[in-house]
C-alpha positions as CSV (number, residue, x, y, z in Angstrom):
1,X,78.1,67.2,221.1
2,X,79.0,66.5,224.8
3,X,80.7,62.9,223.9
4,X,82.4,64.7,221.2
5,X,84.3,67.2,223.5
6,X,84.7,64.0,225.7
7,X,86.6,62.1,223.2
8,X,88.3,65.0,222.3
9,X,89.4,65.3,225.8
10,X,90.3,61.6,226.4
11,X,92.4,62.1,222.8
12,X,94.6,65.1,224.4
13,X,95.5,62.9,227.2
14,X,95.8,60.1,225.4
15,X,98.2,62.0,223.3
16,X,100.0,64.2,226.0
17,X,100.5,60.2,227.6
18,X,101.9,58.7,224.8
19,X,103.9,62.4,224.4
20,X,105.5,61.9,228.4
21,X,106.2,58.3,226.9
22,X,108.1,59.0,224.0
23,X,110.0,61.3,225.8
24,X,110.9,58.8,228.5
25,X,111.9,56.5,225.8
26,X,114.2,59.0,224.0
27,X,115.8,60.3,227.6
28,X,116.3,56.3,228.6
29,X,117.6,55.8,224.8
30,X,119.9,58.5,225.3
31,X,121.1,58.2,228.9
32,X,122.0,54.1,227.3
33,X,124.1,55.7,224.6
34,X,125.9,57.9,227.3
35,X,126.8,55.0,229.6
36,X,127.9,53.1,226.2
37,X,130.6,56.0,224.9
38,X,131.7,56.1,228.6
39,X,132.1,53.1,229.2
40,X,134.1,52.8,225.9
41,X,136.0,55.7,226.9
42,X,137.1,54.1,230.2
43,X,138.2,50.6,228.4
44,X,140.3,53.0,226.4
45,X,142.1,54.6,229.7
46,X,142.1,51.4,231.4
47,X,144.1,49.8,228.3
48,X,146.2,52.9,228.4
49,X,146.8,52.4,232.1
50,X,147.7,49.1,231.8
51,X,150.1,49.8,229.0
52,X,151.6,52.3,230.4
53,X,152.3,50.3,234.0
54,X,153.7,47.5,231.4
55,X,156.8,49.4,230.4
56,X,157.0,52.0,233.5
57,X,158.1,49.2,235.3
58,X,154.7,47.9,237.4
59,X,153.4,50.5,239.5
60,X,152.3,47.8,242.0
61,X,149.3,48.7,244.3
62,X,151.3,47.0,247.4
63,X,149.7,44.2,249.6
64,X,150.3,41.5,247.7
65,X,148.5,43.0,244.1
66,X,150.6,43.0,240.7
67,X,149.9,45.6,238.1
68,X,148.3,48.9,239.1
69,X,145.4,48.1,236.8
70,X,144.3,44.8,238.9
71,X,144.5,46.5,241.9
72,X,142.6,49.7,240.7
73,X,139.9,47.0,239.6
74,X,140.3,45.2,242.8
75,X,139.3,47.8,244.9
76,X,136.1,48.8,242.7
77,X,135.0,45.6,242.6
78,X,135.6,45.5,247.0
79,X,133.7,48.9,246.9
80,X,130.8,47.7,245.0
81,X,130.4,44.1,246.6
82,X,130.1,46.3,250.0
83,X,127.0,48.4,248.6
84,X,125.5,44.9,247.6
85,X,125.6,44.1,251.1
């Protein structure tokens, strides 16, 4: 009877693991479909943007850098390769 209750045991842990795991897996599955719609939703405003600076006239970000859009992108891109560092 005592290895019973200890298999039962190691089955509710075994099962409350595999639980916390699924639910990991569903939070990282979700938190993926999260970055995808807004990452999708800034291609859209980015395509916008640069549309928009197309026939406003070129909003130019000075220094040198054409559309608004490449120097919006420019500077993210200066911003990140600093945190690589």
């Amino acid at each position: 009877q005592q290895q019973q209750q200890q298999k039962t045991v190691l089955s509710r842990d075994g099962s409350k693991e595999s639980e916390r795991r699924d639910k990991e897996v569903r939070q990282l599955q979700q938190a993926h479909e999260n970055v995808k719609k807004l990452v999708n939703k800034a291609a859209k405003a980015f395509a916008e943007i640069d549309y928009w600076d197309q026939i406003g006239g070129r909003v130019g970000m000075g220094d040198g850098v054409g559309p608004f859009l490449e120097g919006v992108l420019e500077e993210v891109l200066v911003r990140v390769e600093a945190e690589d560092e």
